[in-house]
VOVEX-432146 format. One line per field, with one value per residue (C-alpha): chain; z, y, x; residue in three letters. Coordinates in nm, 4 decimals, padded with zeros to 6 digits. Example, Ala and Ser with C-alpha at 12.3 -4.5 7.8 and 13.67 -1.06 7.14 Angstrom:
c: [A:A];
Z: [00.7800:00.7140];
Y: [-00.4500:-00.1060];
X: [01.2300:01.3670];
r: [ALA:SER];
***
This chain:
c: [A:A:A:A:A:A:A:A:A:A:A:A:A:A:A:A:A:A:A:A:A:A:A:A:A:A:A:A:A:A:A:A:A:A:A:A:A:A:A:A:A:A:A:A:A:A:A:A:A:A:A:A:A:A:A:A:A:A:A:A:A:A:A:A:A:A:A:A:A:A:A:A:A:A:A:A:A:A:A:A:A:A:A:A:A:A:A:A:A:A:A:A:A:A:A:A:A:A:A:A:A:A:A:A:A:A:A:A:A:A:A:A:A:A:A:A:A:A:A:A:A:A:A:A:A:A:A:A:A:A:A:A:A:A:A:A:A:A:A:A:A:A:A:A:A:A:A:A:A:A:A:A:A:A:A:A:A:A:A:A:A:A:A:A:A:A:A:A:A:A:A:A:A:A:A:A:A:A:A:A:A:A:A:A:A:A:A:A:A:A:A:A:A:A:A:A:A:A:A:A:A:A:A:A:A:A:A:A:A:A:A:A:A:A:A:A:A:A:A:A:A:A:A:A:A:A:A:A:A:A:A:A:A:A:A:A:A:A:A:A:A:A:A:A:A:A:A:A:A:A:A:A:A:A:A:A:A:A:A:A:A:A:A:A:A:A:A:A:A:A:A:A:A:A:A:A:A:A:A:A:A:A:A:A:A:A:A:A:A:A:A:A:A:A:A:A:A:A:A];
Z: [09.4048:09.3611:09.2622:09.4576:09.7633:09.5617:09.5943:09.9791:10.1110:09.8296:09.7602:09.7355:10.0515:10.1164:09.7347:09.8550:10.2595:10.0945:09.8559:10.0302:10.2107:09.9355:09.8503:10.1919:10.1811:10.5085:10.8218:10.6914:10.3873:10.5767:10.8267:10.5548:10.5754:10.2491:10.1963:10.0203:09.7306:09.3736:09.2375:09.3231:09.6095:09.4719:09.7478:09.7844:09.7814:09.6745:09.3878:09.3179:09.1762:09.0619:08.9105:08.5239:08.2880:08.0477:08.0379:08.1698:07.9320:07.7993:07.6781:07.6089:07.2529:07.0948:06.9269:06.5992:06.6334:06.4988:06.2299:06.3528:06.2825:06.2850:06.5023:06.6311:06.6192:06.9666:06.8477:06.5471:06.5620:06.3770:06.2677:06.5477:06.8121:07.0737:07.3278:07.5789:07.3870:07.3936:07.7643:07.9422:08.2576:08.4369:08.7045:08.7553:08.7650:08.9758:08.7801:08.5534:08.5318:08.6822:08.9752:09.0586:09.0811:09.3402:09.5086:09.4863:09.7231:09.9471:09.7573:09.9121:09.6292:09.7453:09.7602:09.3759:09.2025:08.8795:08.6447:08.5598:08.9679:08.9238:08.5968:08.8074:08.8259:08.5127:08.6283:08.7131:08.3623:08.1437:08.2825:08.1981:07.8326:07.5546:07.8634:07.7591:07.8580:07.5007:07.2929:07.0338:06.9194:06.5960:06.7142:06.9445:06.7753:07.0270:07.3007:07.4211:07.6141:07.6859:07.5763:07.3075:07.1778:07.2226:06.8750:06.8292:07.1516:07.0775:07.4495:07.5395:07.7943:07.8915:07.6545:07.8930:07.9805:07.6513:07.6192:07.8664:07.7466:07.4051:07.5772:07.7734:07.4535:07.2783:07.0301:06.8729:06.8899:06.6519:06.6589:06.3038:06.3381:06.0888:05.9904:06.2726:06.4993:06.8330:06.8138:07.1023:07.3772:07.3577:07.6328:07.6632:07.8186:07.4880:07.3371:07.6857:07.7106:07.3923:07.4184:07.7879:07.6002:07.3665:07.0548:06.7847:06.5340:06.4879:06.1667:06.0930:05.7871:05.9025:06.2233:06.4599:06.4269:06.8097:06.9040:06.5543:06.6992:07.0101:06.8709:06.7489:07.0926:07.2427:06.9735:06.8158:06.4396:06.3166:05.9215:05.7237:05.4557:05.1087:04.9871:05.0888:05.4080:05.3415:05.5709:05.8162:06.0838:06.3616:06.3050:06.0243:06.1446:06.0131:05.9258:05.8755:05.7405:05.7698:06.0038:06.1073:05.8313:05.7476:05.6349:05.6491:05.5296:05.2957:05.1477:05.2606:05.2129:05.5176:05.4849:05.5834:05.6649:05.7106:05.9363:05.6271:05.5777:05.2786:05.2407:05.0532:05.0819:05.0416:05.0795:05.3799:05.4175:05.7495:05.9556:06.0599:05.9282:05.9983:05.9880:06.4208:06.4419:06.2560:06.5341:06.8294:06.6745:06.6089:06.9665:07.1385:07.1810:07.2644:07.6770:07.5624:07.2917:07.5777:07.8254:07.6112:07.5792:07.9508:08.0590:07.7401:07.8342:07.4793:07.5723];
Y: [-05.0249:-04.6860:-04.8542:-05.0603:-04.7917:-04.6338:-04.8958:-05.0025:-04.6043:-04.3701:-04.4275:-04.2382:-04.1495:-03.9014:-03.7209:-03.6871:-03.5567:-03.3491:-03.2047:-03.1755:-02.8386:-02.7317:-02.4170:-02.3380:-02.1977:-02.2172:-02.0505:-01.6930:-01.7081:-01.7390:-01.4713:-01.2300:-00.9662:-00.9693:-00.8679:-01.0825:-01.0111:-01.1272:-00.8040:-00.7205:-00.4952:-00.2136:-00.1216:00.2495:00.4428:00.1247:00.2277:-00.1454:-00.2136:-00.0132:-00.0015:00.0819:00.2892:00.0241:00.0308:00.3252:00.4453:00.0766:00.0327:-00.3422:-00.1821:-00.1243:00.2445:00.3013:00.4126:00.7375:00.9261:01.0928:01.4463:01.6764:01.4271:01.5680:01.3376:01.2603:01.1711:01.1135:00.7850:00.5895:00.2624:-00.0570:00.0875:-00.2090:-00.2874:-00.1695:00.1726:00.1936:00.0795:-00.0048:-00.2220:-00.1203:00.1443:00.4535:00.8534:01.0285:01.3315:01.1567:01.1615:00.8186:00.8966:01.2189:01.0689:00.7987:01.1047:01.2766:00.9678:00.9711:00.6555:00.7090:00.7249:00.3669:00.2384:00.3131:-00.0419:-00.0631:-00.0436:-00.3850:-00.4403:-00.1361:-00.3287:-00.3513:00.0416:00.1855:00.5834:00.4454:00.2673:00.5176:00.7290:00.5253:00.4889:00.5910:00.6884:00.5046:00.7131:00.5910:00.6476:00.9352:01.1907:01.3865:01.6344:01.7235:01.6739:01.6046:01.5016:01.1484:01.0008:01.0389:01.3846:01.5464:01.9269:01.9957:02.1909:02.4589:02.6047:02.4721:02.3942:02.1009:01.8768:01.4813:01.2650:01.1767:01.5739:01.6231:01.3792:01.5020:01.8655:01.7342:01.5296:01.8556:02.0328:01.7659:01.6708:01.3151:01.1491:00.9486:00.7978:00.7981:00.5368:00.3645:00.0156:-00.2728:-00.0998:-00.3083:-00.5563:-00.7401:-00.8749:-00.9107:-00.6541:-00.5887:-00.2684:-00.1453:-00.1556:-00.0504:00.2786:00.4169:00.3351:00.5252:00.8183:00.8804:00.7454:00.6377:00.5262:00.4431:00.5008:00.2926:00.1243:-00.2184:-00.3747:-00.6732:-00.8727:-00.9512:-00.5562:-00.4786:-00.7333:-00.6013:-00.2129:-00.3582:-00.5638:-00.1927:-00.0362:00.1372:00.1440:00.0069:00.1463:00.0641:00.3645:00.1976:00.4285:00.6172:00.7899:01.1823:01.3804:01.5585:01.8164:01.7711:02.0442:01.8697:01.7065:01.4007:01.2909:01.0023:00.9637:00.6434:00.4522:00.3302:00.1112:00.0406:-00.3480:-00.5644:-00.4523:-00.1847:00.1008:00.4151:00.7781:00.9855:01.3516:01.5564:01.9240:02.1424:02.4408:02.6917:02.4810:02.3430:01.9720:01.6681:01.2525:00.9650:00.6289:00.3909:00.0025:-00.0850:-00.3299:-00.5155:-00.8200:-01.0551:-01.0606:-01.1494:-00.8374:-00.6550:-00.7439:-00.6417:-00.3403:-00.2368:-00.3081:-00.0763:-00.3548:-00.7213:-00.6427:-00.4833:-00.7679:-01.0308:-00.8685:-00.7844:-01.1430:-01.2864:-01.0302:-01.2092:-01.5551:-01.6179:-01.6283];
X: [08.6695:08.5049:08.1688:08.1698:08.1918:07.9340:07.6782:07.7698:07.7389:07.5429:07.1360:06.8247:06.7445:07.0530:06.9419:06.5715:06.6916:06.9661:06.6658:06.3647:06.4038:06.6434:06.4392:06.4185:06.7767:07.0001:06.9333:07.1230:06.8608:06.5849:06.6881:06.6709:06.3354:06.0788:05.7824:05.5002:05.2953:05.2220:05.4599:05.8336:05.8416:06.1121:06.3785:06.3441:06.6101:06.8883:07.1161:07.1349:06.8600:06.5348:06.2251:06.3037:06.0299:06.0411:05.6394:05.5446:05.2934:05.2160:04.8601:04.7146:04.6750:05.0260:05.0816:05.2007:05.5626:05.5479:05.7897:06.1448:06.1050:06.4117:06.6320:06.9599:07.2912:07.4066:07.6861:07.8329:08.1440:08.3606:08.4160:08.4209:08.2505:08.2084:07.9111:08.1834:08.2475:07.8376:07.7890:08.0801:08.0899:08.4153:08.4684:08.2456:08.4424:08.3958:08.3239:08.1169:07.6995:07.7168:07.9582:07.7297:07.4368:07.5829:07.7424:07.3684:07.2521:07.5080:07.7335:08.0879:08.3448:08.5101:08.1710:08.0971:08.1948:08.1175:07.8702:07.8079:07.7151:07.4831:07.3320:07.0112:07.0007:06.9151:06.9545:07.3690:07.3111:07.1359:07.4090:07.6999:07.5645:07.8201:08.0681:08.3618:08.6277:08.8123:08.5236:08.5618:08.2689:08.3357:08.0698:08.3652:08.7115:08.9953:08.8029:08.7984:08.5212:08.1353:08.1003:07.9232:07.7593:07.4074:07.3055:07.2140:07.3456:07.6979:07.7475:07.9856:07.8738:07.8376:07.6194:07.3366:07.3495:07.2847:06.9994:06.8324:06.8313:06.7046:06.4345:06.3267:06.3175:06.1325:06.3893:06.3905:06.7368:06.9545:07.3697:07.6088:07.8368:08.0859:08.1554:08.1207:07.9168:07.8074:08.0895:08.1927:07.9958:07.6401:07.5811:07.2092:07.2352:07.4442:07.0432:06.8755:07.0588:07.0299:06.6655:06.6762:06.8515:06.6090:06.7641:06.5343:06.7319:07.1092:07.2697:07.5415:07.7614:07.7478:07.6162:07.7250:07.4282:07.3547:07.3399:07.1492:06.8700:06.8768:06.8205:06.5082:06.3712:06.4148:06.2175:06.5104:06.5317:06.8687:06.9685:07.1915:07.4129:07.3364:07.6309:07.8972:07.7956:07.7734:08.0021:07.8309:07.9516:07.6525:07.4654:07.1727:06.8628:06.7661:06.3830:06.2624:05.8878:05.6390:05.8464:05.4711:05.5039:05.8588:05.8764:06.2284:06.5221:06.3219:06.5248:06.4246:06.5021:06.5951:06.6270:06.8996:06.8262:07.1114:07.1606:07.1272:06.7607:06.8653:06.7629:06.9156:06.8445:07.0569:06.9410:06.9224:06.8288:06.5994:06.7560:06.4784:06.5503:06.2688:05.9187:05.9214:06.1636:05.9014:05.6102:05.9041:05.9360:05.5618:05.4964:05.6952:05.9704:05.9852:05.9535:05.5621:05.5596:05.6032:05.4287:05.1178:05.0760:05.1649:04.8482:04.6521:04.7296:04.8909:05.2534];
r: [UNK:UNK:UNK:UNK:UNK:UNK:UNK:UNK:UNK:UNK:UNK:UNK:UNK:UNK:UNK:UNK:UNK:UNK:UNK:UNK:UNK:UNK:UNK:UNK:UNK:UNK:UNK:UNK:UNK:UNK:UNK:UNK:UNK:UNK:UNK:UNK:UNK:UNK:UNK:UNK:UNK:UNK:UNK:UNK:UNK:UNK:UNK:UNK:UNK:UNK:UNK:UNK:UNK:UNK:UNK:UNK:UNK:UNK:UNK:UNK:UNK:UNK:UNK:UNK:UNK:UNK:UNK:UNK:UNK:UNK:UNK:UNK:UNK:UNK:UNK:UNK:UNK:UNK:UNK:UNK:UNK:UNK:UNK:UNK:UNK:UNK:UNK:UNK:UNK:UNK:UNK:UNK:UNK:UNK:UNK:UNK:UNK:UNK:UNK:UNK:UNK:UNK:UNK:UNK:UNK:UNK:UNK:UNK:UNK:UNK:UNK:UNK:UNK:UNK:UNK:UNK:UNK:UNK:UNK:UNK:UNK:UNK:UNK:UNK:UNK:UNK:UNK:UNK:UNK:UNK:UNK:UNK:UNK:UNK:UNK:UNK:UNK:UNK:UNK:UNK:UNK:UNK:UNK:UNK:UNK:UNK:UNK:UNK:UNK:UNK:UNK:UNK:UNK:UNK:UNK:UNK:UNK:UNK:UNK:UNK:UNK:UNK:UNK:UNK:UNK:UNK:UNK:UNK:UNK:UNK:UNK:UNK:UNK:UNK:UNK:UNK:UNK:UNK:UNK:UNK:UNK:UNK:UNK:UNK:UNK:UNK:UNK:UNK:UNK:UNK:UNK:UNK:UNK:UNK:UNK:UNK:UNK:UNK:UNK:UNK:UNK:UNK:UNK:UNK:UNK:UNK:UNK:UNK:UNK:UNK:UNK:UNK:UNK:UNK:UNK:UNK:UNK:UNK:UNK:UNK:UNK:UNK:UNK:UNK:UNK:UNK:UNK:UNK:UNK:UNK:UNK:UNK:UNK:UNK:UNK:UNK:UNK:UNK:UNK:UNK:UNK:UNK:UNK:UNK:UNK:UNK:UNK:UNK:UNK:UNK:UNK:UNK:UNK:UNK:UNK:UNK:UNK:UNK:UNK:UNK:UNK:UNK:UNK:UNK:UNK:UNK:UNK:UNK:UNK:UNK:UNK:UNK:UNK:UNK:UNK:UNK:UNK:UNK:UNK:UNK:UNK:UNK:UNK:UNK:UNK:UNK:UNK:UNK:UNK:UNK:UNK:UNK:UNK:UNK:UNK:UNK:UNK:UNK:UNK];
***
């Protein structure tokens, strides 16, 4: 009965009228005002979406990543730190860098959402990076949530604070974590923000392999503790020489420089796993890798 129905009233002229305008959208769509071009014309002034500085500073020639000299922990965490503890995507404080900024452009507090509807917006994003409110730094014992101590002035203040300042001052950025870090969702802006931050490498104990991977499309050097991790208290800076020409999964030897200036090793296994990672990595990341090639016509 039902194909039979089928054949008397359905055929290819309703698919082909139903389909012909179909990009056209309906009369609301088309009311809506946009501007032409062959680039995306950036809202200004939306804290939806913006332009991010993912190439600013990209050259058709790719630089050699250069060496991590004297890097200061951001934070230093334990073991099964999720994608959500790294970059989570529920509701934005009001107190926090994230809810400021919106305040800063005139975002009423009911009007905040949360940050993954601002995903498009990576100064809410970069923000909201290691902001968990449940996420525990052992640079600051006690405290829960995105808050760490810039060294050497011992101040307390909010991670991307802290960035920042280190940025200003020129200061090269890495994370300690424990065993299982980047479990849980594969949330893309878990890798974006720590990029944003100024992170170059993460030290870890073991990795979820989705976030590891994505470390390395945002040019961030995931290793690996080949032993026992040492215990540290925050105040060290970590260097880490050649990383020009690191190969996959090579064991390397990072140095540890305490506040006293005494200096020790201990050994470390690059998590860049493949020979492809390897190329994502020399090129700045895999948004320069791809892009390097759309503008060459070999993608």
């Amino acid at each position: 009965e039902v194909r039979s129905l089928i054949v008397q009233f359905v055929n290819g002229d309703m698919f082909r009228a139903r389909y012909a305008d179909v990009y056209k959208g309906d009369a609301r769509w088309q009311k809506i005002a946009v501007t032409g071009g062959d680039t995306y014309g950036w809202p200004a002034g939306s804290t939806y979406i913006a332009n991010p500085p993912y190439f600013e500073g990209m050259t058709m020639t790719p630089v050699p990543p250069a060496d991590i000299v004297d890097a200061r922990p951001l934070a230093i965490l334990g073991d099964s730190i999720t994608t959500d503890h790294i970059s989570p995507a529920g509701a934005i404080k009001l107190d926090s860098p994230a809810g400021k900024y919106l305040s800063e452009h005139q975002v009423a507090r009911a009007d905040f959402n949360s940050y993954g509807a601002r995903r498009g917006n990576h100064e809410v994003m970069m923000r909201g990076t290691f902001a968990n409110i449940r996420i525990k730094n052992k640079l600051v014992p006690g405290i829960e949530g995105g808050i760490t101590k810039h060294i050497p002035s011992g101040e307390v203040m909010p991670i991307y604070d802290a960035a920042m300042r280190y940025k200003t001052e020129g200061t090269p950025l890495v994370i300690i974590a424990g065993k299982e870090y980047g479990t849980g969702s594969s949330r893309d802006w878990a890798a974006k923000g720590t990029n944003l931050l100024g992170v170059r490498a993460v030290i870890a104990e073991t990795y979820e392999r989705i976030h590891r991977s994505n470390l390395v499309g945002m040019g961030v050097i995931p290793l690996q503790f080949v032993e026992a991790p040492p215990a540290f208290d925050g105040t060290e800076t970590f260097t880490i020489i050649g990383v020009g020409e690191l190969k996959p999964r090579q064991e390397i030897a990072v140095k540890v420089t305490k506040a006293d200036g005494t200096a020790e090793h201990f050994p470390a296994r690059v998590r860049i796993d493949t020979a492809n990672e390897l190329e994502y990595f020399k090129a700045g990341g895999i948004l320069h890798y791809v892009l390097r090639h759309l503008a060459r016509g070999t993608a």
